[in-house]
C-alpha distance (Angstrom), angle and dihedral (degrees) to the residues before:
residue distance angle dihedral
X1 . . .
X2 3.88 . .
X3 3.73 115.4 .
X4 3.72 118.4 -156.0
X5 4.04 113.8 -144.7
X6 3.72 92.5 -148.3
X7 3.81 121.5 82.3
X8 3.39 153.8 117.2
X9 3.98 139.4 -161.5
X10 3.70 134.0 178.0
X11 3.87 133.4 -154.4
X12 3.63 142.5 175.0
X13 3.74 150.2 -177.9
X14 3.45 145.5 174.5
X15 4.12 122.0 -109.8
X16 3.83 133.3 176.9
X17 4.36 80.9 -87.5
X18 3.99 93.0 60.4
X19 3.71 110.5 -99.1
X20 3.94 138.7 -5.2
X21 3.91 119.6 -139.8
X22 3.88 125.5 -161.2
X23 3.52 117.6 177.3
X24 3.70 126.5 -177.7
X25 3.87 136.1 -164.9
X26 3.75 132.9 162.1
X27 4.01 135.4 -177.8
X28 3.47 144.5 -174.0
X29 4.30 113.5 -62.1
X30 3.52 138.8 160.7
X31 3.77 84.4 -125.5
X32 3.77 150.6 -4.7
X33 3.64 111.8 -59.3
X34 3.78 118.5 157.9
X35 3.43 123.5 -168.0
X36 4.12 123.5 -168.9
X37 3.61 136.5 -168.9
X38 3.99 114.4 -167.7
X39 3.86 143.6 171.7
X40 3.61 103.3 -94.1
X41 4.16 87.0 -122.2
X42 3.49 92.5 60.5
X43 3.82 94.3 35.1
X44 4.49 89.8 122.2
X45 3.85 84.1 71.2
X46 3.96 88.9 81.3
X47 3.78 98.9 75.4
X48 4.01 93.4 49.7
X49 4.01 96.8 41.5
X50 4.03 83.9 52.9
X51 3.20 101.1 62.1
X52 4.23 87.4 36.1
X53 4.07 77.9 67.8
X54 3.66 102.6 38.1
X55 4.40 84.0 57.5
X56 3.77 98.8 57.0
X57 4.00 111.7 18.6
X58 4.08 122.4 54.2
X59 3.76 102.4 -178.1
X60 3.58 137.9 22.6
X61 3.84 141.6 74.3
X62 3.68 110.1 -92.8
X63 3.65 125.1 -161.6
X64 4.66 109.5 -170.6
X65 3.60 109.2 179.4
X66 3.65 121.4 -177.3
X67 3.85 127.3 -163.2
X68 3.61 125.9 -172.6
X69 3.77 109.4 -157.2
X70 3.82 111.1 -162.8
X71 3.82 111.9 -153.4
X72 3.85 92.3 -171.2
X73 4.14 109.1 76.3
X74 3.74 91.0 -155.9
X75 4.23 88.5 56.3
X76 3.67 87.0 49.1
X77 4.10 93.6 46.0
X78 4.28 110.1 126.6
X79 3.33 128.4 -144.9
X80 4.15 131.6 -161.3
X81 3.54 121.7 -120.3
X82 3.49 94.9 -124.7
X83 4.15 89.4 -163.6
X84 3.78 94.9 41.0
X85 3.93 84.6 59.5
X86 3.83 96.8 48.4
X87 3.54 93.2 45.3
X88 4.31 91.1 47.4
X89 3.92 88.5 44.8
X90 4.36 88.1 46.6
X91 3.97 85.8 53.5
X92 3.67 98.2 47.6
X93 3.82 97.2 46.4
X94 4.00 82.4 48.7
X95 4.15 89.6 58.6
X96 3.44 87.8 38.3
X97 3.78 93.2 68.1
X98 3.31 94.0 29.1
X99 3.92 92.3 60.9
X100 3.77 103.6 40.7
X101 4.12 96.2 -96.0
X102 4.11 126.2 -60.6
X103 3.38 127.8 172.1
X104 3.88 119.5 -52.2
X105 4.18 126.1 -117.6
X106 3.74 109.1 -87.0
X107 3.73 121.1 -140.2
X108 3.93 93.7 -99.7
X109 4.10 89.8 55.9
X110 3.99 83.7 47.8
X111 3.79 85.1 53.1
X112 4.06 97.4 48.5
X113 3.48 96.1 43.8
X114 4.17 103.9 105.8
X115 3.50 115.4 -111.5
X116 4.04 97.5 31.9
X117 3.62 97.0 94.7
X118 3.42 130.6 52.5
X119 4.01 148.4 -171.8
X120 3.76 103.9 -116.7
X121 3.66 91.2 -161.6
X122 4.02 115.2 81.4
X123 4.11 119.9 -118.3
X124 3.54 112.5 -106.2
X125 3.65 116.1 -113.5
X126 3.93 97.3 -123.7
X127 4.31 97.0 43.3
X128 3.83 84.8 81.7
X129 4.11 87.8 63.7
X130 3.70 91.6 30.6
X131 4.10 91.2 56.7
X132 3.91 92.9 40.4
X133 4.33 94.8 49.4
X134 3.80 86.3 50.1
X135 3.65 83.8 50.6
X136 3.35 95.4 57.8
X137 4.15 95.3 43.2
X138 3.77 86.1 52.3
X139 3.65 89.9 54.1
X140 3.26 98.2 45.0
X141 4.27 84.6 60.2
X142 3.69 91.1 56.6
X143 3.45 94.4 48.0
X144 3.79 85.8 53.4
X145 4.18 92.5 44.9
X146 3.66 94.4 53.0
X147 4.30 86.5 45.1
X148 3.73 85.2 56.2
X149 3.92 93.9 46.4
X150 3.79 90.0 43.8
X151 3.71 89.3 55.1
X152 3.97 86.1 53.9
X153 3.66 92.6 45.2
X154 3.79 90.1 57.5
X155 3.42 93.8 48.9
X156 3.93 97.3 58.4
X157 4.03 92.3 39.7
X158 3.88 85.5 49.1
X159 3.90 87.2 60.5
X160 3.90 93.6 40.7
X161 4.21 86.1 58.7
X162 3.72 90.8 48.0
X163 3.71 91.4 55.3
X164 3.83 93.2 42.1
X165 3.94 91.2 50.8
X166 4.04 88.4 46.3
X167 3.53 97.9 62.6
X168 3.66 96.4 37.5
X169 3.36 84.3 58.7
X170 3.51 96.1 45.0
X171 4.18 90.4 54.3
X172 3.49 94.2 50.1
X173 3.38 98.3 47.1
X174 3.92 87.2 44.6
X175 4.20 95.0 42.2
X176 3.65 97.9 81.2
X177 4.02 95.4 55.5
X178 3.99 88.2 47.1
X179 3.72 93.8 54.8
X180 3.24 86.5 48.1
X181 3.66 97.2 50.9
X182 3.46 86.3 44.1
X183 3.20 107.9 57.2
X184 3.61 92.2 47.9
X185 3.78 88.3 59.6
X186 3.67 84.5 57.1
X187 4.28 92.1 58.2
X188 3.82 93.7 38.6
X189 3.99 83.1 58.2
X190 3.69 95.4 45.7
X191 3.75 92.1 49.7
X192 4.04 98.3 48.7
X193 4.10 76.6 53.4
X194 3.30 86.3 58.5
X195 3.99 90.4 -144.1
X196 3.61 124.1 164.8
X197 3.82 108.0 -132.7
X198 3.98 130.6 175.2
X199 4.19 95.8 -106.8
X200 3.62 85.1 -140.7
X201 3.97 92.7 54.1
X202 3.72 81.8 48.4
X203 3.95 97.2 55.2
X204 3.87 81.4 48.4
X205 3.71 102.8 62.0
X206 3.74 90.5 35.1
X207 3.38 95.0 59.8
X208 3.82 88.1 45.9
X209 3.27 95.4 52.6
X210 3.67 90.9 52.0
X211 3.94 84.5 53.8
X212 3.53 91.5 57.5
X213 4.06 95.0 45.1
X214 4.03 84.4 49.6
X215 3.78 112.9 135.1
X216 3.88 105.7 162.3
X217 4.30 93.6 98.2
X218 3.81 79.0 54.9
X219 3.88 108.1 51.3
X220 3.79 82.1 37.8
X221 3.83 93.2 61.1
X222 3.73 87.5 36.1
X223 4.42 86.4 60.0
X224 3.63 87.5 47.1
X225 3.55 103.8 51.9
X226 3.88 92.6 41.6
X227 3.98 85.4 49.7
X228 3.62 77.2 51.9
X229 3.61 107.0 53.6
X230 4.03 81.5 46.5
X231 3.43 89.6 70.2
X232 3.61 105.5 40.8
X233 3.68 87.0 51.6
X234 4.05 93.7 64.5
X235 4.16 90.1 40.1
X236 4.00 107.0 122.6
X237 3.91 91.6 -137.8
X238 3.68 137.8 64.8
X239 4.15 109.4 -59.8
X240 3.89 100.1 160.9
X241 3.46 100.3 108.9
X242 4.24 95.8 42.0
X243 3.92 85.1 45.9
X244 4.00 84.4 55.7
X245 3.83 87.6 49.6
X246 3.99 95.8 57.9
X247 3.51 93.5 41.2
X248 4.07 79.9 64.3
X249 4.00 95.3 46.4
X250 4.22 88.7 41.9
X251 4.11 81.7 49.2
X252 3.68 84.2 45.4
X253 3.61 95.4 59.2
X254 3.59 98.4 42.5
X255 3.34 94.6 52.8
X256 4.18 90.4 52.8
X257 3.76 86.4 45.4
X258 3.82 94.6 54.8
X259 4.10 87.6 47.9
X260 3.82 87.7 57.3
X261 3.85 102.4 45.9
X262 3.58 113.7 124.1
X263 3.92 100.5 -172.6
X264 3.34 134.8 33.1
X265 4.18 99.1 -103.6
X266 4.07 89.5 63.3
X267 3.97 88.8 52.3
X268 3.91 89.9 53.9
X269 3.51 92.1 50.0
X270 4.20 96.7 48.9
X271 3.96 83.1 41.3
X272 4.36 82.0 54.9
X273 3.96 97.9 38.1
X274 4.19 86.8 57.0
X275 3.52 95.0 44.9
X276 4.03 87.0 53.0
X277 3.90 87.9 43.9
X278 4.03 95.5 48.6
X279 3.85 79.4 46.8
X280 3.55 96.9 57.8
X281 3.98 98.4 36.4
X282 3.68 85.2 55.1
X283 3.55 94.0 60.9
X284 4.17 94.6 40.8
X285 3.38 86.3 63.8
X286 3.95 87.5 76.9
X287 3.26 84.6 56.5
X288 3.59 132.2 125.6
């Protein structure tokens, strides 16, 4: 199953504090990288919520934020570490002789430095578990948001390889009659020269020529990847990065299939087959 790296899910619920917030949201990376921003009281959550992450998502930058919003003032009342300020005030006189003078920390730096203020009230015991199960509900949402938007994503690449099989299809069904044609181009020129040529000579540059204007190893590779793709597609595991892979062989072969066109028809369709690849590489870089 497809997992889309973009997401978000929110949950709350109400504790002896007022009411706990978790919040969610996930985008496209090259890897995992979670990012968290937590109440300082219930700061010791990081370590478990980590690994919560590292279990169910490979890929994709991860922002959790939790809020605890008290609804009692008293819960919520702050206190100053009187000794954290003595100590921050003894270390900035100490730099400020040390330097030559400068201006000295104003009571709003005293304020944001960490550790100065203080919730007077004491954590209860069971938040801790409250926060972390609410974690794990909220989690369980984005994993079902990015199951929905995977499901979407295979939907639209599923078109893009219909296209891209159509018109393969179409030139090699269609290559035979412009060789052909082609070729016959080739005599009608020669004639209106009015050159005389061995016949057999002729044959022997015609049928190099057809060599050279050979696209069959292509389209073939082009099938296989597609068939490919298919299969990644339906894999119950992470595929993102070997989608992005084919995408660069199907490129590949477009690209080589352009450089051999011979008329204008087969240059349309390598023009259409990377405009349905960009498409689709676009989109599989959502994925997980």
């Amino acid at each position: 199953m497809l997992l889309s790296m973009t997401a978000f899910a929110r949950k709350q619920t109400n504790c002896d504090r007022g009411v706990l917030v978790w919040e969610i949201r996930s985008v496209n990376h090259r890897y995992l990288e979670p990012g968290f921003r937590l109440p300082d009281a219930l700061r010791s959550l990081e370590p478990a919520i980590r690994d919560a992450l590292r279990k169910h998502i490979s890929r994709g930058k991860v922002d959790c934020q939790l809020r605890l919003e008290c609804d009692d003032k008293g819960h919520n009342a702050l206190q100053i570490d009187e000794d954290a300020v003595i100590r921050l005030n003894d270390a900035s006189g100490q730099i400020l002789s040390l330097t030559g003078g400068g201006p000295a920390l104003t009571v709003m730096e005293f304020l944001k430095w960490p550790g100065v203020l203080r919730e007077s009230a004491a954590v209860p015991e069971d938040l801790e578990e409250k926060a972390l199960a609410l974690f794990n509900e909220t989690l369980t949402d984005l994993i079902h948001t990015r199951q929905r938007e995977g499901q979407e994503l295979f939907g639209v690449i599923s078109k893009r390889i219909d296209a891209v099989r159509e018109i393969v299809s179409t030139v090699r069904v269609r290559m035979p009659e412009i060789l052909a044609r082609q070729q016959q181009v080739l005599r009608d020129r020669l004639a209106d020269l009015r050159v005389e040529l061995d016949p057999a000579r002729l044959e022997q540059e015609i049928v190099v020529y057809a060599q050279k204007c050979d696209i069959d190893e292509e389209l073939d590779r082009l099938e296989t990847h597609l068939n490919e793709v298919a299969r990644v597609l339906r894999l119950d595991e992470p595929s993102g990065r070997r989608l992005d892979f084919l995408m660069q062989e199907l490129n590949r072969e477009a690209n080589t299939l352009s450089s051999k066109s011979i008329v204008a028809e087969t240059t349309l369709n390598a023009v259409d087959l990377k405009v349905l690849i960009e498409q689709m590489r676009e989109q599989i870089q959502n994925i997980e």
